[in-house]
N, C-alpha and C positions, 0 to 999 in steps of 0.2 A: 160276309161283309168284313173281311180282314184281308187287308194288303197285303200282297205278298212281296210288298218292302217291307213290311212289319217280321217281329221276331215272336213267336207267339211259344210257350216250353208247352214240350207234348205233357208235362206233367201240371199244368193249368187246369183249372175248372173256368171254363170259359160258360157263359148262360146263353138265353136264346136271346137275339136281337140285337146282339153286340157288335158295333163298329171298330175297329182298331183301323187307325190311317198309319198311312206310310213311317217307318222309321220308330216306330213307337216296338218299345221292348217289354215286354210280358214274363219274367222270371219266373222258376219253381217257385212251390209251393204258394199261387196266388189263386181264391175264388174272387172271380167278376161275375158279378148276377146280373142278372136278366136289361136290354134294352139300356145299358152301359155305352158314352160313346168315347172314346178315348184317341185323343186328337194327337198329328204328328208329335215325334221325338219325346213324347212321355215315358216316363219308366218305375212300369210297376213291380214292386219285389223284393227288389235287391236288395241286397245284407247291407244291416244297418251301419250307421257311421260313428259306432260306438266299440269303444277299446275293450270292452268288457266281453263282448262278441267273440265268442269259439268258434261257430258252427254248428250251433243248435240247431234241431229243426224246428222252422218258426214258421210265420204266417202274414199273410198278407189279405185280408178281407175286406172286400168290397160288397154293398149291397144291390141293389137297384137301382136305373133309373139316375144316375150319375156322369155326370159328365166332367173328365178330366184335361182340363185343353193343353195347349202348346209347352212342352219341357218341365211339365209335371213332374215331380218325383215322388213314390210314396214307399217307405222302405218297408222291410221285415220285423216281425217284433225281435226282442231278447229273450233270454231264461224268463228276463222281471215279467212279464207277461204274457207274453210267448205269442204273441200276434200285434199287429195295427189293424185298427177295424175304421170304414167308413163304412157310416148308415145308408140310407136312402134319399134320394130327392137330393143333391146335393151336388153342388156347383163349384168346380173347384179351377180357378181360373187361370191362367200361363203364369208359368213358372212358380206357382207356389210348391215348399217343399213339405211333405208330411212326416217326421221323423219314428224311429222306433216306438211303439208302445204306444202310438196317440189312440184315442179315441174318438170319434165324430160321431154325432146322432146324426140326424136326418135332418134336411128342407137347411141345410149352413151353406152361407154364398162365403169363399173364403178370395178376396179380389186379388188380381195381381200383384205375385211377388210377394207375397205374407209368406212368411218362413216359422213353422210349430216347431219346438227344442222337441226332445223327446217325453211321452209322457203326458204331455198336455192333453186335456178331455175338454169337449168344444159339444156343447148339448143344442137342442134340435131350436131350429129357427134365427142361431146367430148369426150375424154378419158382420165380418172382417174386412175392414177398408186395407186397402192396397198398398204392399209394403211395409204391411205392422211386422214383428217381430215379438216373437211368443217365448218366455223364458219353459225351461224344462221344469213340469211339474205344474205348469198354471192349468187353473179349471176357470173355463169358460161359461159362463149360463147360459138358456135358454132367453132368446127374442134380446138380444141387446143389438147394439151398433155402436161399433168401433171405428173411429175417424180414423183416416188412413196416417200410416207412416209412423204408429202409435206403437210408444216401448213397451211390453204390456208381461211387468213383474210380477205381479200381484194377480189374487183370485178377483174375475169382473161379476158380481153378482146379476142375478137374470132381471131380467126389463130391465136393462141401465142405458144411458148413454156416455160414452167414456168417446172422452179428446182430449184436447191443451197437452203440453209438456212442461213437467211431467203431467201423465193423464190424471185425471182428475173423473169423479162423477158430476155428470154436467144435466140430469134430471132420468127422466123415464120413458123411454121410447114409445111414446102414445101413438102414434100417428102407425108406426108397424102393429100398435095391439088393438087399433082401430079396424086396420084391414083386415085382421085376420080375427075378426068378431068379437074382441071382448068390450064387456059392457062399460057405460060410464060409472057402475058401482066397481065394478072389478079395479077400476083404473085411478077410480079415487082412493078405494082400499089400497093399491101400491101404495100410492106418491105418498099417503099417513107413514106405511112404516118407514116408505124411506126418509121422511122428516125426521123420524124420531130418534133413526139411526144417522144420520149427519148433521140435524138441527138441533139434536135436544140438549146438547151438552155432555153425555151420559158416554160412558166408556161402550165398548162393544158390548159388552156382557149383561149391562144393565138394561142397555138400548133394549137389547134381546128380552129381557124381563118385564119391560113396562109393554112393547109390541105384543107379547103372549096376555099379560094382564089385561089391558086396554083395547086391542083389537081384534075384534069377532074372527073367531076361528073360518079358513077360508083356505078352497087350493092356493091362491097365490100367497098369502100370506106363508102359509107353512113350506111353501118353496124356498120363499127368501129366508125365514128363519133357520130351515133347512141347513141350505145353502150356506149361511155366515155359519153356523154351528160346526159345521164339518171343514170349512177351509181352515189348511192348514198354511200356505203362504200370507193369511190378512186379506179382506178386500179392499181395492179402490174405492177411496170414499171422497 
C-alpha cells in the first residue's frame, strides 16, 4: 500500500498496514507503526530546522494508528533529545508542522495549519484548533481545546479551554470529559481547583497549597497540581 510516487528510505521501519499516497517522502532513520496512513506530499524525517544540528543520528517516531494528511512535516529530533515522537491514535491534519524534539501522546487531533516550535510535549486527548502557533518549549495537557488561530506561549494546563487574544482560560472542557466518561464528581472536582487557582486571589503557589489542603486527594486533581508544579514557561490563566 505505498505509491510508487511516493519515496519510501530502504533504511525506514515501515509497520504492517501502512498506506503512503503519492509524492509523500519518508526519510532515514524513521519508525512508522502499524495501520499508519500518510497522505500525499507529507514528509517524514528530515533533519530539523535547527542551527544547532550537525548530523547526529536522530529519530523520527511514530506510533499506531495515525494519520498524517496533506504536506505534513514532521522532523528529526537533535542531540537535546535525540528523537520526535508521535503516540497513537492521532490525527494530524494538512499542513501542520511537527518540529524537532516534540512530543505527542496519543488520541491529539492537531487541525490544520497549527505549527509546534521545537520541543513542545502535547499529552493524550488534546485538540488543536487550526492555525494556532505553539512557542518552543510549551507543554500542552491532556483533554483541552484550543480555539483556532491561538498564540499559545504559555504552558495550557489539562481540562482547560483556552481562546480570546491573547488567550486566556476560558473554563473546563466538560462536554469532551463528558464523552469520554468522566463523572459528574470528577468534573465538579476540576472546575473547584480551577476556581481556586484563577478565582481565589491567591498567587500560583498558594492556590497550590489551599487545592492540596482543601481538596480531596483524586487522579485529576493531582494531574493539575502536577501539571502547574512542574511548568516551567507559567500557565494560561
Amino acid at each position: 500500500m505505498i505509491s510508487s510516487l511516493a519515496y519510501v528510505s530502504p533504511k525506514a521501519q515501515i509497520g504492517k498496514n501502512v498506506t503512503i499516497d503519492a509524492f509523500a517522502y519518508i526519510d532515514d532513520n524513521v519508525i512508522l507503526g502499524d495501520n499508519c496512513h500518510v497522505f500525499p506530499h507529507a514528509v517524514i524525517g528530515c533533519v530539523p530546522q535547527d542551527l544547532k544540528f550537525k548530523g547526529e543520528e536522530t529519530w523520527t517516531v511514530i506510533g499506531d494508528n495515525c494519520v498524517l494528511r496533506e504536506f505534513v512535516t514532521v522532523h528529526r529530533g537533535t542531540a537535546s533529545k535525540g528523537k520526535t515522537v508521535i503516540g497513537n491514535n492521532n490525527l494530524i491534519m494538512a499542513y501542520c508542522h511537527v518540529a524537532h524534539d516534540c512530543i505527542l501522546h496519543d488520541n491529539i487531533i492537531m487541525s490544520n495549519a497549527t505549527q509546534l516550535a521545537g520541543e513542545v510535549e502535547v499529552d493524550d486527548f488534546a485538540i488543536i484548533g487550526g492555525g494556532s502557533l505553539v512557542h518552543q518549549f510549551t507543554h500542552i495537557g491532556s483533554h483541552v481545546m484550543i480555539q483556532g488561530g491561538s498564540r499559545i506561549n504559555k504552558d495550557i494546563p489539562p481540562y482547560a479551554i483556552i481562546a480570546r487574544e491573547p488567550i486566556a482560560f476560558c473554563g473546563i472542557n466538560s462536554v469532551g470529559l463528558n464523552r469520554r466518561g468522566y463523572t459528574a464528581e470528577q468534573i465538579h472536582t476540576i472546575q473547584e481547583v480551577y476556581r481556586i487557582i484563577n478565582n481565589s486571589g491567591l498567587n500560583t503557589t498558594q492556590a497550590i497549597e489551599k487545592i492540596i489542603a482543601e481538596i480531596p486527594q483524586s487522579v485529576e486533581r493531582d494531574l493539575i497540581v502536577d501539571f502547574v508544579k512542574n511548568s516551567t514557561r507559567g500557565i494560561v490563566k
